[in-house]
BARO-939964 format. One record per residue (C-alpha): y, z, x; residue number from 1; residue in three letters. Coordinates in Angstrom, 3 decimals, padded with zeros to 6 digits, always signed. Each point is the difference from the previous one (the first is absolute). Last residue first. Example, Ala and Ser with C-alpha at 12.3 -4.5 7.8 and 13.67 -1.06 7.14 Angstrom:
<rs>
<r v="-001.060" w="+007.140" u="+013.670" n="2" res="Ser"/>
<r v="-003.440" w="+000.660" u="-001.370" n="1" res="Ala"/>
</rs>
This chain:
<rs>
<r v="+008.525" w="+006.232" u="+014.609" n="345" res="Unk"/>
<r v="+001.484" w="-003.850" u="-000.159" n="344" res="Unk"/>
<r v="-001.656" w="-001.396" u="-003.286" n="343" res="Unk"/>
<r v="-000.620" w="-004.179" u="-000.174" n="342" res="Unk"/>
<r v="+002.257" w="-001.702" u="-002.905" n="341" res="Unk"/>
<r v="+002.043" w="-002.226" u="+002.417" n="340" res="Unk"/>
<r v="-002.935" w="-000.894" u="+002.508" n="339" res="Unk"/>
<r v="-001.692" w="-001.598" u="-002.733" n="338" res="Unk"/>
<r v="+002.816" w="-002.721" u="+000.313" n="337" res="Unk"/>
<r v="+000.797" w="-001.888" u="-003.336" n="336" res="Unk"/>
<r v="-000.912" w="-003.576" u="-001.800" n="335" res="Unk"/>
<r v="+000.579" w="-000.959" u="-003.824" n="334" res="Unk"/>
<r v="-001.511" w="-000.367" u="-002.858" n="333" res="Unk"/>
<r v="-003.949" w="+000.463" u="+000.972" n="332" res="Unk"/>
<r v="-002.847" w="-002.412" u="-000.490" n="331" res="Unk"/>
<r v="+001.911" w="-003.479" u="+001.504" n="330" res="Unk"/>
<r v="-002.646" w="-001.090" u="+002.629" n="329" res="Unk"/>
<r v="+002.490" w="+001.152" u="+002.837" n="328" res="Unk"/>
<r v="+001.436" w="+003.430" u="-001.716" n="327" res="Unk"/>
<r v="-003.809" w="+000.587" u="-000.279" n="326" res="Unk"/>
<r v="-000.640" w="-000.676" u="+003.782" n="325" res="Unk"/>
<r v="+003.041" w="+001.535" u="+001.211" n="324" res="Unk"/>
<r v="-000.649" w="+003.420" u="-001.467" n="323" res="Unk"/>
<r v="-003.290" w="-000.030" u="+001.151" n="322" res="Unk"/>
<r v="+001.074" w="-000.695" u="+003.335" n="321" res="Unk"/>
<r v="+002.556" w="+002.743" u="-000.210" n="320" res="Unk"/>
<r v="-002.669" w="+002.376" u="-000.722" n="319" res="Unk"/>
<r v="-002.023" w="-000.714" u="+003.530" n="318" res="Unk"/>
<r v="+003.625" w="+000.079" u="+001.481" n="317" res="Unk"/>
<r v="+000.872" w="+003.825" u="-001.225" n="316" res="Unk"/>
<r v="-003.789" w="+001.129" u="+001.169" n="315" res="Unk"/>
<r v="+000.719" w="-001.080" u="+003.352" n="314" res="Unk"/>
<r v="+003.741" w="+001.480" u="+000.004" n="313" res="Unk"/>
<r v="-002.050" w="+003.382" u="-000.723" n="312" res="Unk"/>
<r v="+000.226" w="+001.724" u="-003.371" n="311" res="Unk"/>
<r v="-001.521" w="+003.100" u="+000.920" n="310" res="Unk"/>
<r v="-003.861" w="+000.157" u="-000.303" n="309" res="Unk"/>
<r v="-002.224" w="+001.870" u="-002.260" n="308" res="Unk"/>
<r v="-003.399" w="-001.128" u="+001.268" n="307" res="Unk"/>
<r v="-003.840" w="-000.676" u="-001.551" n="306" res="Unk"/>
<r v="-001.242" w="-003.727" u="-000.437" n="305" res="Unk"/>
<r v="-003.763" w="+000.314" u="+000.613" n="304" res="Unk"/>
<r v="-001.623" w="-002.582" u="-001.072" n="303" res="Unk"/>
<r v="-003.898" w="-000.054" u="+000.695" n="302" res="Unk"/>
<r v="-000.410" w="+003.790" u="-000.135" n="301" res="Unk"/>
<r v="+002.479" w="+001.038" u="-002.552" n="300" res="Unk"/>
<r v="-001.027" w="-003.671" u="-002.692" n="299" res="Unk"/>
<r v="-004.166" w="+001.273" u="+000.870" n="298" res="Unk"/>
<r v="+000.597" w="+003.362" u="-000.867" n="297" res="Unk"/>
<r v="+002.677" w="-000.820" u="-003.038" n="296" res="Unk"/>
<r v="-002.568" w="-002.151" u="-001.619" n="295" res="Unk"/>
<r v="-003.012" w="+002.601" u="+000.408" n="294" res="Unk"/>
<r v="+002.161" w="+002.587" u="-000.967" n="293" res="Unk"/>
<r v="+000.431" w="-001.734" u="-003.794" n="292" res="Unk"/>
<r v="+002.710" w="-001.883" u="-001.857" n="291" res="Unk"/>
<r v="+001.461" w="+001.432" u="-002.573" n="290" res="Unk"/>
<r v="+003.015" w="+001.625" u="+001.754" n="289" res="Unk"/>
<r v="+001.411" w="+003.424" u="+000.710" n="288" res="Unk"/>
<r v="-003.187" w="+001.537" u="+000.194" n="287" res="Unk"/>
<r v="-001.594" w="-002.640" u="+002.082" n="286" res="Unk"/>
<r v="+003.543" w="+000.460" u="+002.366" n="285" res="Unk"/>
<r v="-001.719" w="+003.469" u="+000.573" n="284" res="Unk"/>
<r v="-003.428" w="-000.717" u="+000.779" n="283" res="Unk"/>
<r v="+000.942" w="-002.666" u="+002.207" n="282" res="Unk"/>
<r v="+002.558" w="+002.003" u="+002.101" n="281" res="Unk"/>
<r v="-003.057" w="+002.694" u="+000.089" n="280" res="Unk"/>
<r v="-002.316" w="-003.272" u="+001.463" n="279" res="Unk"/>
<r v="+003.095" w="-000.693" u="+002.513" n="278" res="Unk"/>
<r v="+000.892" w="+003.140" u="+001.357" n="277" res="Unk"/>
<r v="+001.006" w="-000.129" u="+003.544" n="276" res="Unk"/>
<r v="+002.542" w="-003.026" u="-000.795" n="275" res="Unk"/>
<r v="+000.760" w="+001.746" u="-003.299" n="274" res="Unk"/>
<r v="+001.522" w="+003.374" u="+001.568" n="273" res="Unk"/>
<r v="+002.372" w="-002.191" u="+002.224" n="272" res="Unk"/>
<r v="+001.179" w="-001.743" u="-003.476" n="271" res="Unk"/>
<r v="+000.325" w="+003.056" u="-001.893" n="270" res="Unk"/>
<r v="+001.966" w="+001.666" u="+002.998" n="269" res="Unk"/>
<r v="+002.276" w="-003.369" u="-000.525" n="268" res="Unk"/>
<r v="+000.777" w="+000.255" u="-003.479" n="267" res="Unk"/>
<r v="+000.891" w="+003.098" u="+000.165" n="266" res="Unk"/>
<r v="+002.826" w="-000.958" u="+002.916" n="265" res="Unk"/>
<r v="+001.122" w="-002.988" u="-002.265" n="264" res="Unk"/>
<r v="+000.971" w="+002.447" u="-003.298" n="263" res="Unk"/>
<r v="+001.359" w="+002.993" u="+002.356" n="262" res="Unk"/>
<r v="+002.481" w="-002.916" u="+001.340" n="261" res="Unk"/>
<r v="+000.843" w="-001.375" u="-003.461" n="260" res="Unk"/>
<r v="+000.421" w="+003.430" u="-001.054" n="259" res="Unk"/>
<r v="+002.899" w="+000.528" u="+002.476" n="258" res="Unk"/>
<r v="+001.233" w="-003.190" u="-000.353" n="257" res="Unk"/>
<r v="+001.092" w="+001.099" u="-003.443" n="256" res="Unk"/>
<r v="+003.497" w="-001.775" u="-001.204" n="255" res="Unk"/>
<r v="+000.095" w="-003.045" u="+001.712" n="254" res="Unk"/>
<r v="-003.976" w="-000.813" u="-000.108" n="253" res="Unk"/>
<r v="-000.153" w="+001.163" u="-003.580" n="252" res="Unk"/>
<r v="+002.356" w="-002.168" u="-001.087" n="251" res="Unk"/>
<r v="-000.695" w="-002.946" u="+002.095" n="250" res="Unk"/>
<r v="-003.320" w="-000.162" u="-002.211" n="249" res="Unk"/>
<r v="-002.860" w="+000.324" u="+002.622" n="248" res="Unk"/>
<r v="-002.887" w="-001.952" u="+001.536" n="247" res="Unk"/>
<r v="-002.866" w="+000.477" u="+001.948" n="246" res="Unk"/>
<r v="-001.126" w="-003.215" u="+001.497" n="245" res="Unk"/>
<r v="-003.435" w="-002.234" u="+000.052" n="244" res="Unk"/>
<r v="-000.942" w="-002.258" u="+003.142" n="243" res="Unk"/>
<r v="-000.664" w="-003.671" u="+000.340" n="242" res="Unk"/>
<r v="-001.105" w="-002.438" u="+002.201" n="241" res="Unk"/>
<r v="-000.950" w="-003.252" u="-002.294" n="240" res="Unk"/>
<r v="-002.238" w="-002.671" u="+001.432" n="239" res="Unk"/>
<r v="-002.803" w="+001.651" u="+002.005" n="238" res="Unk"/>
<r v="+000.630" w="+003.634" u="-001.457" n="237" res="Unk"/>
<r v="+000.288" w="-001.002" u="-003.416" n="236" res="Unk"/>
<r v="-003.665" w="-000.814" u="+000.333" n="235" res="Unk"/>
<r v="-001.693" w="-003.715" u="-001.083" n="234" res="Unk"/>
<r v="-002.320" w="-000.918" u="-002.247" n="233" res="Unk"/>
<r v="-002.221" w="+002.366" u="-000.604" n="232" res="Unk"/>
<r v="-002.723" w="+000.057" u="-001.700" n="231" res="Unk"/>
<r v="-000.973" w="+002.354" u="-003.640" n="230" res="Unk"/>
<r v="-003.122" w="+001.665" u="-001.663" n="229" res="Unk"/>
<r v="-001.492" w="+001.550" u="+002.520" n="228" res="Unk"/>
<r v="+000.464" w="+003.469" u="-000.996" n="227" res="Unk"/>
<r v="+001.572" w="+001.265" u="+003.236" n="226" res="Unk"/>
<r v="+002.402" w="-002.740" u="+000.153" n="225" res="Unk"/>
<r v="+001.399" w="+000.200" u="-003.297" n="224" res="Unk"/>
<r v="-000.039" w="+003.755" u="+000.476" n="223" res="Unk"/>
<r v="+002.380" w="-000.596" u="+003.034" n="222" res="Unk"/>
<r v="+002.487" w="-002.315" u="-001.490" n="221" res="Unk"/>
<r v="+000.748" w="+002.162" u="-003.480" n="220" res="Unk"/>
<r v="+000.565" w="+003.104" u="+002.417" n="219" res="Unk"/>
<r v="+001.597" w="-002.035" u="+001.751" n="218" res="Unk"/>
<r v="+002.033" w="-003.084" u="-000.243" n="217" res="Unk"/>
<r v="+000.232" w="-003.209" u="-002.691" n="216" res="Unk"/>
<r v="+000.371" w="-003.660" u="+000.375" n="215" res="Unk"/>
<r v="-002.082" w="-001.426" u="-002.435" n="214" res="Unk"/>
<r v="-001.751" w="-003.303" u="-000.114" n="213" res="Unk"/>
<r v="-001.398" w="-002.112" u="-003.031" n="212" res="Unk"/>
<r v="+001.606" w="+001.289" u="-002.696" n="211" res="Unk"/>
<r v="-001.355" w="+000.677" u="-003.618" n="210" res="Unk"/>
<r v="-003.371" w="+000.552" u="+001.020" n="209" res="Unk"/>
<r v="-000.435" w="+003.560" u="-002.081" n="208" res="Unk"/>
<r v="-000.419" w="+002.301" u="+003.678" n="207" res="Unk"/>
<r v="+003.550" w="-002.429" u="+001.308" n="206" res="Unk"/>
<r v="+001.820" w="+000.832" u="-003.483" n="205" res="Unk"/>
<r v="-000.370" w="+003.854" u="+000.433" n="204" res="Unk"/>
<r v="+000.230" w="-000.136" u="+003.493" n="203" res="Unk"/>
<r v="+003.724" w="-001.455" u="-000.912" n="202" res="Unk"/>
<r v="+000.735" w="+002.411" u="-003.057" n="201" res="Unk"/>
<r v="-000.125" w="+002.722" u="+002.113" n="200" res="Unk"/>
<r v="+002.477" w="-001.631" u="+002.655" n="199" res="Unk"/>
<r v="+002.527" w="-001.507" u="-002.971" n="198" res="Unk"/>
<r v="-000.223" w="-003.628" u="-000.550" n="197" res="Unk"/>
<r v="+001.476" w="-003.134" u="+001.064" n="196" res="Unk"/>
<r v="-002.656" w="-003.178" u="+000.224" n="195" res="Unk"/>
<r v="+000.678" w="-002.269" u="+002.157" n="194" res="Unk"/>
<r v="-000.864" w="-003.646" u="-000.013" n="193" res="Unk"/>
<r v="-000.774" w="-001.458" u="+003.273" n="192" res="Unk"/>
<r v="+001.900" w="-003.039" u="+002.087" n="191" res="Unk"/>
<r v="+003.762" w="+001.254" u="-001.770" n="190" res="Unk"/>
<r v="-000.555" w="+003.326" u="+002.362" n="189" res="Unk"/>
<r v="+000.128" w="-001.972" u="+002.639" n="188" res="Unk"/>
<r v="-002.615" w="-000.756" u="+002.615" n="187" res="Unk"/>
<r v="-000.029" w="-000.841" u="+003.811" n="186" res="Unk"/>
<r v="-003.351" w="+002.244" u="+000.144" n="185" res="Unk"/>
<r v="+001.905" w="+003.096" u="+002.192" n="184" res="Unk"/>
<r v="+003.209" w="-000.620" u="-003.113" n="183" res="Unk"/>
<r v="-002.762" w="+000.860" u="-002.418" n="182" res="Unk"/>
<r v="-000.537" w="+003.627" u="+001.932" n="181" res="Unk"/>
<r v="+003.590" w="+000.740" u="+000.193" n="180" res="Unk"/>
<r v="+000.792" w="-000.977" u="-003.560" n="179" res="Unk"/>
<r v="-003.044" w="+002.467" u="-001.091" n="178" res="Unk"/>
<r v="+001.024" w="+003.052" u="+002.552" n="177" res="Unk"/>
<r v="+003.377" w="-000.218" u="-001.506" n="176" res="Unk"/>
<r v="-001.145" w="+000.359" u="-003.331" n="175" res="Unk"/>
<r v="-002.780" w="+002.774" u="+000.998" n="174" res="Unk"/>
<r v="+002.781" w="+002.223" u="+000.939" n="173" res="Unk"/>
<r v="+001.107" w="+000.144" u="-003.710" n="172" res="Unk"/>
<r v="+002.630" w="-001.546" u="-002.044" n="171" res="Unk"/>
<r v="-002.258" w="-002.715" u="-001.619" n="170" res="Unk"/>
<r v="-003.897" w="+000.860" u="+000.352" n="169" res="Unk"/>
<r v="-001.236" w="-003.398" u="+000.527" n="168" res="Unk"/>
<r v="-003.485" w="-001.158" u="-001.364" n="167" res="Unk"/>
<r v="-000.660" w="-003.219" u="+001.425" n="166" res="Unk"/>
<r v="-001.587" w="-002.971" u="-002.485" n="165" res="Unk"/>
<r v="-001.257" w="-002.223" u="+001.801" n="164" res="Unk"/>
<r v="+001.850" w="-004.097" u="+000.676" n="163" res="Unk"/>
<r v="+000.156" w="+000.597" u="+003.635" n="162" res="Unk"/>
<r v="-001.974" w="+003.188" u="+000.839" n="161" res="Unk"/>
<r v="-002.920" w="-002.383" u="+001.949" n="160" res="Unk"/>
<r v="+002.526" w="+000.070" u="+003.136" n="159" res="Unk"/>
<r v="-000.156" w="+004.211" u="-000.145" n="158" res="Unk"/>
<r v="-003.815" w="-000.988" u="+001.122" n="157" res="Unk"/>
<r v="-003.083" w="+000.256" u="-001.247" n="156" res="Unk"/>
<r v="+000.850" w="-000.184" u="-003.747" n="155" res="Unk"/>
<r v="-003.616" w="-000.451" u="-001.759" n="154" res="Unk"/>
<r v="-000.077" w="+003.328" u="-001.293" n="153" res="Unk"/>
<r v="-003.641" w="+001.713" u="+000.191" n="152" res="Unk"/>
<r v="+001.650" w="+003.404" u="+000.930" n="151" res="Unk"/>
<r v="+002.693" w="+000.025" u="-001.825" n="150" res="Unk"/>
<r v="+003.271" w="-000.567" u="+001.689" n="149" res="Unk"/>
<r v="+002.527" w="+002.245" u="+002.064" n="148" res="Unk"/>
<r v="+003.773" w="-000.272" u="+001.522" n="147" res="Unk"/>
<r v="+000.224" w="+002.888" u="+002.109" n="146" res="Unk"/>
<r v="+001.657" w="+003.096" u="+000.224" n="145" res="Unk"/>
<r v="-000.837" w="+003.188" u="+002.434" n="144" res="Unk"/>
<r v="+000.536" w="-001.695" u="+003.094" n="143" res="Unk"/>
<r v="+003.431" w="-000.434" u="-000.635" n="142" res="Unk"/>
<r v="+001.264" w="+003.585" u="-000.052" n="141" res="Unk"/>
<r v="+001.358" w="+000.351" u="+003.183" n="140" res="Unk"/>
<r v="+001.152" w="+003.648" u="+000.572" n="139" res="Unk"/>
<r v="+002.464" w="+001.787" u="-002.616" n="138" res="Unk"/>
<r v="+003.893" w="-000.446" u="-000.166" n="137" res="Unk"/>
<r v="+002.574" w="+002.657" u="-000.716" n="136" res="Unk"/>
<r v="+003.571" w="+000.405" u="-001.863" n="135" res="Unk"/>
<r v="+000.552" w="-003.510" u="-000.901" n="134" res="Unk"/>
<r v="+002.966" w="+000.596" u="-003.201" n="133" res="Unk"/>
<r v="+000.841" w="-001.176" u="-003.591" n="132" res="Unk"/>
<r v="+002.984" w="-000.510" u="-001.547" n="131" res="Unk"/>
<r v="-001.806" w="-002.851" u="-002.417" n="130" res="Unk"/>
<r v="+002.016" w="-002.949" u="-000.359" n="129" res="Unk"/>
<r v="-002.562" w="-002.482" u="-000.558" n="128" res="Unk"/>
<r v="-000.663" w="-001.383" u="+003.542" n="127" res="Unk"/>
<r v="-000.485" w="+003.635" u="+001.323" n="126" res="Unk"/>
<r v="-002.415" w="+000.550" u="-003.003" n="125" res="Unk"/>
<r v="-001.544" w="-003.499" u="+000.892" n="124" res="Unk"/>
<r v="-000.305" w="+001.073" u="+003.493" n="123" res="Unk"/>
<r v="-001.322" w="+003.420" u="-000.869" n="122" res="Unk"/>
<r v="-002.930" w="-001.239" u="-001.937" n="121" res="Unk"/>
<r v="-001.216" w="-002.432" u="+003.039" n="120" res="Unk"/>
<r v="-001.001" w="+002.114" u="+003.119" n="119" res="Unk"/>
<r v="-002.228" w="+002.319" u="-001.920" n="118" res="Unk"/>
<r v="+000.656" w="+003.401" u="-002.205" n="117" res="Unk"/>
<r v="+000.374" w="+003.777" u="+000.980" n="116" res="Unk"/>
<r v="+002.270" w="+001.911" u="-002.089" n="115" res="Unk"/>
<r v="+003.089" w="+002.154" u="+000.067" n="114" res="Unk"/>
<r v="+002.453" w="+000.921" u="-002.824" n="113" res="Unk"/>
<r v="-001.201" w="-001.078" u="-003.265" n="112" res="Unk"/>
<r v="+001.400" w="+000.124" u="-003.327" n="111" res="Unk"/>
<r v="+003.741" w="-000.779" u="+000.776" n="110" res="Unk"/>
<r v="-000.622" w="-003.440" u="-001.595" n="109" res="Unk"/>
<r v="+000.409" w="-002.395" u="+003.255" n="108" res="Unk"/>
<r v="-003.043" w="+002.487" u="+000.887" n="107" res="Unk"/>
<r v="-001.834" w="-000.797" u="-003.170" n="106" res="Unk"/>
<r v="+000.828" w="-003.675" u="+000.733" n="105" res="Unk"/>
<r v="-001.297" w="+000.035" u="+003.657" n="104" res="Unk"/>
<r v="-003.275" w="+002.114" u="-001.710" n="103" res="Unk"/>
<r v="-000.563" w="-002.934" u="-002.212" n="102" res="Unk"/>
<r v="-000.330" w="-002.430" u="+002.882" n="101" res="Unk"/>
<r v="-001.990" w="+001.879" u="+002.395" n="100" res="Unk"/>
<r v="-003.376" w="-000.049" u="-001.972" n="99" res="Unk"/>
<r v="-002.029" w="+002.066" u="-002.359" n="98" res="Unk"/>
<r v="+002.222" w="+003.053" u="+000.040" n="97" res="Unk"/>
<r v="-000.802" w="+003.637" u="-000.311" n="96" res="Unk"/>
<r v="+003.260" w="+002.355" u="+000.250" n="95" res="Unk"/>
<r v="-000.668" w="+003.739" u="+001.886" n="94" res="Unk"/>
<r v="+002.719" w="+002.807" u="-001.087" n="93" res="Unk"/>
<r v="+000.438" w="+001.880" u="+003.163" n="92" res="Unk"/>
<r v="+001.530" w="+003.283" u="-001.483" n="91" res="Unk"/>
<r v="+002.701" w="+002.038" u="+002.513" n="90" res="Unk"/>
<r v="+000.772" w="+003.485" u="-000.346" n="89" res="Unk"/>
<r v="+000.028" w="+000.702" u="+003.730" n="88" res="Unk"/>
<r v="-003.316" w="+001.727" u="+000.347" n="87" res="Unk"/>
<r v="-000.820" w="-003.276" u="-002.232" n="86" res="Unk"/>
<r v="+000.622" w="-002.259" u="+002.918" n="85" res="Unk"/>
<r v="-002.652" w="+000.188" u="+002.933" n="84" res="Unk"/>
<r v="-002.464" w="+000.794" u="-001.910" n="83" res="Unk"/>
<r v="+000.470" w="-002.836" u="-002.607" n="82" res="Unk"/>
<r v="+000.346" w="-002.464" u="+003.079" n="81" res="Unk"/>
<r v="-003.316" w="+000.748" u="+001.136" n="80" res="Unk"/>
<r v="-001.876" w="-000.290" u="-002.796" n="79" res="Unk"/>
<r v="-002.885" w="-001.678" u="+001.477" n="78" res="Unk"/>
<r v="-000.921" w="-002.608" u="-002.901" n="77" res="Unk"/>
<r v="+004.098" w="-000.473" u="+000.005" n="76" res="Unk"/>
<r v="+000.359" w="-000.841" u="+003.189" n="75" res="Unk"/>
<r v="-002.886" w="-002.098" u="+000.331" n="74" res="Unk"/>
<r v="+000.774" w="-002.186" u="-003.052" n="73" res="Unk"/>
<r v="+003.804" w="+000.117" u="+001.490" n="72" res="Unk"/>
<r v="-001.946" w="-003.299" u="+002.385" n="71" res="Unk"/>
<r v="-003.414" w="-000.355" u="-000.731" n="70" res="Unk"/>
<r v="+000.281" w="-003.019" u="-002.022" n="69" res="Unk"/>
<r v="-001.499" w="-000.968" u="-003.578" n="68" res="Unk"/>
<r v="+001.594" w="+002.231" u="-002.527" n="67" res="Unk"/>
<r v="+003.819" w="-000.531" u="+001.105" n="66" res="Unk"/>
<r v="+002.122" w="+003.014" u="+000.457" n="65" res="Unk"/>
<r v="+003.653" w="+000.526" u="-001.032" n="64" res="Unk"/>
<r v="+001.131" w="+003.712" u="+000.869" n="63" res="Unk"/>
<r v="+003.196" w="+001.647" u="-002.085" n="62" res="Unk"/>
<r v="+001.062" w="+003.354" u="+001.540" n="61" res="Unk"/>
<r v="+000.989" w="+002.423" u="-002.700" n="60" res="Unk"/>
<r v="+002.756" w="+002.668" u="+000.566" n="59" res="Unk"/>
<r v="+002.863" w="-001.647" u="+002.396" n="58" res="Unk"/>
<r v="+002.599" w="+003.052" u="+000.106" n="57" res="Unk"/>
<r v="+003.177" w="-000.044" u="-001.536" n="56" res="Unk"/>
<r v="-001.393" w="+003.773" u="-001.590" n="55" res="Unk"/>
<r v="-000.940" w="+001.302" u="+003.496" n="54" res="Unk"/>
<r v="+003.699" w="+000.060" u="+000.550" n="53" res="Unk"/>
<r v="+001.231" w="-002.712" u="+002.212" n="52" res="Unk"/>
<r v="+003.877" w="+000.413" u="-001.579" n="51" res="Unk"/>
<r v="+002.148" w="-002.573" u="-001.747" n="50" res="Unk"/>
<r v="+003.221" w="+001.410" u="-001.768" n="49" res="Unk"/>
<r v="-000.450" w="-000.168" u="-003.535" n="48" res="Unk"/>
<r v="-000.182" w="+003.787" u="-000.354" n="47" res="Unk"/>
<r v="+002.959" w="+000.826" u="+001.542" n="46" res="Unk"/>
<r v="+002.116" w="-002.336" u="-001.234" n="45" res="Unk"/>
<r v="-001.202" w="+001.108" u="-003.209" n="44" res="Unk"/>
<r v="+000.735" w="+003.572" u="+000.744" n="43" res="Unk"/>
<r v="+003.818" w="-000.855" u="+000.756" n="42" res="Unk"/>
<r v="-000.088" w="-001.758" u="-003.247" n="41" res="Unk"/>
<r v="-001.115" w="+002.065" u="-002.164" n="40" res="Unk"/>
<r v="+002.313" w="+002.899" u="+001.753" n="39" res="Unk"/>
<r v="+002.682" w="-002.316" u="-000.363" n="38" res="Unk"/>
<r v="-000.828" w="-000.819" u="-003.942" n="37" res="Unk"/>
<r v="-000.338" w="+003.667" u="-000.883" n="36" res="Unk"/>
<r v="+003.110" w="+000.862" u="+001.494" n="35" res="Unk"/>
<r v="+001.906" w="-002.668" u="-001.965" n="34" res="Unk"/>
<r v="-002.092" w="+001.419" u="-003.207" n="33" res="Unk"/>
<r v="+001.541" w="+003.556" u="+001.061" n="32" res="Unk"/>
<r v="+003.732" w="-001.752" u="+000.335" n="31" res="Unk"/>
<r v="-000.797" w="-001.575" u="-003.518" n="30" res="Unk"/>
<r v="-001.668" w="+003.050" u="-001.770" n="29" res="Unk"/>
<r v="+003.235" w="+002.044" u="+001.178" n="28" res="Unk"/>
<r v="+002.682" w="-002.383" u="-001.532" n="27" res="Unk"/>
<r v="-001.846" w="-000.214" u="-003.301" n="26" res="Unk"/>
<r v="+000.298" w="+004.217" u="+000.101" n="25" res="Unk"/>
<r v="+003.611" w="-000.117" u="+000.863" n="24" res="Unk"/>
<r v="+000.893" w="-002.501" u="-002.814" n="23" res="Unk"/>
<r v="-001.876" w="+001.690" u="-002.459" n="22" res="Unk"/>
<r v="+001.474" w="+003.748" u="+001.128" n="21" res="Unk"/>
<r v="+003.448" w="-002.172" u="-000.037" n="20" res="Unk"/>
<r v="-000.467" w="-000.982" u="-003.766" n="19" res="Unk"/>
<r v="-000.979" w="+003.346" u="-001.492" n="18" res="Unk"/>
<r v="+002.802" w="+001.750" u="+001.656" n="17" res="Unk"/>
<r v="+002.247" w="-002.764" u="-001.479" n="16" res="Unk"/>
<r v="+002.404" w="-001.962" u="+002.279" n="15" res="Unk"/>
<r v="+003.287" w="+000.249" u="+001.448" n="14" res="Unk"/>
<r v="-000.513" w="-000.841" u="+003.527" n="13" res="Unk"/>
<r v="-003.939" w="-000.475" u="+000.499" n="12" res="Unk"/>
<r v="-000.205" w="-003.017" u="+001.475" n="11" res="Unk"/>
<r v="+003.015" w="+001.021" u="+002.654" n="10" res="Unk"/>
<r v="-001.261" w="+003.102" u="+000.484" n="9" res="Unk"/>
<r v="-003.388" w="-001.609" u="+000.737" n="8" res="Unk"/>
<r v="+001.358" w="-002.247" u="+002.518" n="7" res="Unk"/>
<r v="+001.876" w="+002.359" u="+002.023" n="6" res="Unk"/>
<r v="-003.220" w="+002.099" u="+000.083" n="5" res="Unk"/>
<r v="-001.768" w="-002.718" u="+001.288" n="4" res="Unk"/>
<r v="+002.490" w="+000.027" u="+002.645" n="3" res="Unk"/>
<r v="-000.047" w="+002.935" u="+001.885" n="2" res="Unk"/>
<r v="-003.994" w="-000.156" u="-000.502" n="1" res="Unk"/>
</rs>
């Protein structure tokens, strides 16, 4: 204070009234706008500081689901996981998906963050860049796929496929289940002529005779076979061993384990309830699908695939094989170890 008054005497030395009451009250507005700033500033330190607040916390859960497996079908027809979470202000937002591939590229969007998806769309996310991470596998899923014909067809064998038109689901489960099954007859995929379509737009090309053979999995599989009007071939579970995963975007995995855990445990008490349940699992994945009980009956009964396993070193090898195999016949960019994106609770 000693000083500012020095300083105003100074200014002020031999000046107007009129000119030092200006002076003095320009000289105030700066030294309060100084304070201003600093107390601006001191409470914008404050408030950028990072905090766990219930505000930073996650809001909507994002759940990728595929129409024609149990799998997050179950969870969701039970509503477990909304029971669990919206005490705690949580929405499960549920995302329909007619395959694997597009719900890798929704997750490589930030639009999904768990799903449930077969042994071949994460490999070619992995392959492509995609951050994304193992977190759980289900039981063997190979006996529910198969590579069917109609009925009267005159292929016998997968031999009589050479020069046929296969239907071949690129990206998906049933891709890898294909190559496998054609390597079993010492053919190539050069010795038939493939046809690459979409899963619904497969059966819908096998029921107008525009392929010969279709690999395809339940519920599709199991009505076949209770109408009659397909063979089979051959099962994935004599050539192809197979299971289906639960993945996640490394995002969510890093930054909310905790939900990822709650996620996996519902799952599982909707699994244990389904093994003693089968005709009210059937009633309820008939609602979530178009296909009806009857189909799902017969697919739970003769095939069933139930289990939310930890990513075991078993499971780990099984995917590496894939992983080899396309890198091998030139159908992914590059190789990688599975064992590098796999989630360590």
């Amino acid at each position: 204070m000693e000083n500012l008054r020095h300083i105003l005497q100074a200014l002020f030395k031999n000046k107007p009234l009129s000119v030092c009451v200006k002076s003095l009250l320009v000289a105030l507005f700066i030294l309060a706008g100084c304070s201003d700033r600093n107390s601006l500033q001191s409470n914008s330190t404050s408030t950028d500081a990072p905090t766990n607040s219930a505000s930073s916390k996650l809001k909507v859960i994002n759940v990728g689901h595929q129409n024609g497996t149990p799998g997050l079908n179950l969870l969701k027809a039970r509503g477990l996981l909304e029971k669990r979470l919206t005490p705690q202000g949580i929405q499960v937002k549920w995302i329909s998906f007619q395959g694997g591939p597009p719900m890798m590229e929704a997750m490589a969007a930030g639009s999904v963050d768990i799903g449930n998806v077969g042994n071949l769309p994460p490999v070619f996310a992995q392959a492509g860049g995609n951050p994304i991470v193992y977190v759980a596998a289900t039981g063997s899923n190979a006996g529910a796929q198969a590579i069917i014909v109609p009925k009267n067809s005159l292929i016998e064998t997968l031999a009589d496929l050479k020069g046929k038109k296969l239907a071949i689901q690129k990206g998906t489960a049933l891709q890898y289940f294909v190559l496998r099954a054609l390597a079993s007859a010492k053919l190539k995929l050069n010795d038939i002529k493939p046809v690459y379509l979409t899963i619904p737009d497969s059966t819908t090309a096998f029921e107008g005779g525009n392929v010969d053979a279709l690999p395809i999995g339940d519920p599709y599989l199991a009505s076949r076979e209770l109408d009659g009007t397909a063979r089979v071939l051959v099962r994935g579970s004599d050539v192809a061993p197979q299971r289906a995963f639960y993945i996640a975007t490394e995002n969510f995995t890093k930054n909310h384990p905790d939900l990822l855990k709650i996620i996996l445990e519902e799952q599982r008490n909707a699994e244990e309830w389904a093994k003693a349940n089968s005709e009210r699992v059937a009633k309820l994945l008939t609602e979530q699908t178009k296909y009806k009980p009857e189909a799902w009956e017969f697919a739970l009964k003769q095939r069933p695939y139930f289990g939310v396993f930890e990513m075991k070193d078993e499971f780990v090898a099984e995917q590496q094989q894939v992983v080899d195999l396309f890198y091998s016949q030139k159908l992914i960019p590059k190789t990688f170890q599975v064992k590098d994106a796999v989630w360590k609770p």
